[in-house]
N, C-alpha and C positions, 0 to 999 in steps of 0.2 A: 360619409367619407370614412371610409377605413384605412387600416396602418398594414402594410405589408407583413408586420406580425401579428398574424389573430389574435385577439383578446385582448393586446396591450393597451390600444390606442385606437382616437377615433372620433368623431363626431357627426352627428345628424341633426336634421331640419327639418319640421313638420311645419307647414302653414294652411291655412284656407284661404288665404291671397295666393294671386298670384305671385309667382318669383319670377322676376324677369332676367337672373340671368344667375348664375353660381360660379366663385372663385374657390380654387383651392392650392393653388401653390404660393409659398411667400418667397421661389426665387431662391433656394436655398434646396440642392436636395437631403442635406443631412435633416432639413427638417422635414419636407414633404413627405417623403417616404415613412413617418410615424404617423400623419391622415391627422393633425391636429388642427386644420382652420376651414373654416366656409365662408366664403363672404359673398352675402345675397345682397341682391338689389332687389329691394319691392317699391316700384315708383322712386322716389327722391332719398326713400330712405336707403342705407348700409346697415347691413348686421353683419357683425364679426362674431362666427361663433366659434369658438376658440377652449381647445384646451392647454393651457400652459404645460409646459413638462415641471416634472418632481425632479428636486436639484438634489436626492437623497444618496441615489445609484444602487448599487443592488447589494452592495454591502454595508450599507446605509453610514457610508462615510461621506458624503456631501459630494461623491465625484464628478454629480450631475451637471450641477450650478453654474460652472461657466458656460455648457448647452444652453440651461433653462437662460442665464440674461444675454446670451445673444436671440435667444428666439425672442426674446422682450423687445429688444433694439430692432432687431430685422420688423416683427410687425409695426410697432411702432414708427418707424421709418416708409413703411406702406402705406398706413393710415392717414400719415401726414399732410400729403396733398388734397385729400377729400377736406380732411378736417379745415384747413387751409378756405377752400372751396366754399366754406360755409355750408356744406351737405349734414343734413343730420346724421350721427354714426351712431350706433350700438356697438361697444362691444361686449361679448358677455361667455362667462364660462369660469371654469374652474382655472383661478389664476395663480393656485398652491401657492399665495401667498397672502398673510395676512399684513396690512399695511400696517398699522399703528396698534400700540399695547393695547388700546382698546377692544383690538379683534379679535380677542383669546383671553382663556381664560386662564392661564398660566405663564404672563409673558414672560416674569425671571426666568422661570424657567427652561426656556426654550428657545433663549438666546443664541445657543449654536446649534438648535435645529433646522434642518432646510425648511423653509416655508415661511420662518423669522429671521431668517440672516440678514444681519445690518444691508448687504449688498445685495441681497432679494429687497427688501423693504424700500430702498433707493432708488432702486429700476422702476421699480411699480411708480413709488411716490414722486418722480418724474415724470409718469403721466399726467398726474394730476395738477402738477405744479405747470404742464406745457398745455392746460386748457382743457385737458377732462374729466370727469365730477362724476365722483362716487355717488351714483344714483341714491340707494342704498340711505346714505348718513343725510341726504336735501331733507329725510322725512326724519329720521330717528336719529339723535344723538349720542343714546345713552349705551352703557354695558350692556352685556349677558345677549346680545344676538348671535349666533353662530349657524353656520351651514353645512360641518363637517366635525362630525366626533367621532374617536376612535372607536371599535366595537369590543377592546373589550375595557375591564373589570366595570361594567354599569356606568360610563362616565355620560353616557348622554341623558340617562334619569337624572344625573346630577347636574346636568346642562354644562361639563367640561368640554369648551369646544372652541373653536376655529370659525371664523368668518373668512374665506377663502374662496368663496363662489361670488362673482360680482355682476355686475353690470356698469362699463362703465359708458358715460355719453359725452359726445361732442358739444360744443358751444352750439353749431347747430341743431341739437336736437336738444338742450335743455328747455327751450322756450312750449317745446311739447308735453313735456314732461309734467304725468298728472300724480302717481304714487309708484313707490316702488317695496316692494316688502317679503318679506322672510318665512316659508309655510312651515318653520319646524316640527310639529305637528300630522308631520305629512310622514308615514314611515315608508322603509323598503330598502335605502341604501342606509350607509354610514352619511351621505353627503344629504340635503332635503334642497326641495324646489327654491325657488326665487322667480319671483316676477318684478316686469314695468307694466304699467299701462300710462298708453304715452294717447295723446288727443289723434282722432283719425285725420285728420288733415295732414300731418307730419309724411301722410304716402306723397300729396302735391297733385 
């Protein structure tokens, strides 16, 4: 799914299941038109794949932000009825926000940056507080995880970084839920892989 401006924005789905069917609007054209959700059905399951928007703006004065927490609320308000439903959900993607001081490696500092703003951090942690579970933290507790380092002055050798790529699951899809974890190790972008693996039954 692409953004009607090349290169900006966008997301893709690769499976070896079948998909039985693909969404991609959330109802909203100011958002569709940047091509940032999919939401697959493979058997029982939802996958939200999903890029949150950057609350930065292009002068990097924060002028995004109110975009970036309505597209928060707008999906989040889609998702609801499944989750509701007892459907197992995924979602997952780059949600340029790290939840809690733990997900960085600098959080004084970065207090009024978009990605930690108190009212980023709220939208997100709303999720989770309405029944969705940071795949992610079910395994691993502790500091120093991150998915996303800046490129430059060397900060990723020094593991200066961002946990901002998530996964998160439904109450119906926790009971599937066998690990999930962080490939830092993996190079090519600034951002690194994440995975679940969830029990196969969770298709139904």
């Amino acid at each position: 799914m692409c953004a009607e401006r090349a290169g900006y924005s966008g997301v893709g789905l690769l499976s070896k299941l079948a998909i039985d069917g693909v969404e991609s609007s959330l109802g909203v054209k100011t958002f569709d038109v940047e091509g940032r959700l999919q939401l697959a059905r493979v058997g029982r399951l939802r996958i939200a794949n999903v890029y949150f928007p950057n609350g930065s703006g292009q002068e990097r004065d924060n002028s995004r932000v109110p975009f970036k927490l309505r597209f928060y609320r707008r999906l989040h308000k889609l998702l609801e009825p499944y989750k509701q439903d007892g459907l197992p959900i995924l979602v997952m993607g780059d949600f340029n926000t790290a939840p809690h001081e733990i997900d960085l490696a600098r959080p004084k500092d970065n207090q009024k940056t978009s990605g930690f703003l108190p009212e980023e951090r709220r939208e997100l942690v709303r999720w989770l507080e309405t029944g969705w579970v940071d795949t992610f933290r079910e395994f691993e507790k502790g500091p120093g995880h991150y998915t996303w380092w800046s490129q430059r002055f060397g900060v990723r050798e020094r593991n200066i970084g961002w946990r901002i790529d998530l996964v998160l699951a439904s109450p119906g899809a926790l009971p599937y839920l066998r690990d999930a974890a962080i490939h830092a190790q993996v190079p090519g972008s600034d951002h690194c892989p994440i995975s679940v693996d969830l029990d196969d039954s969770v298709i139904g």
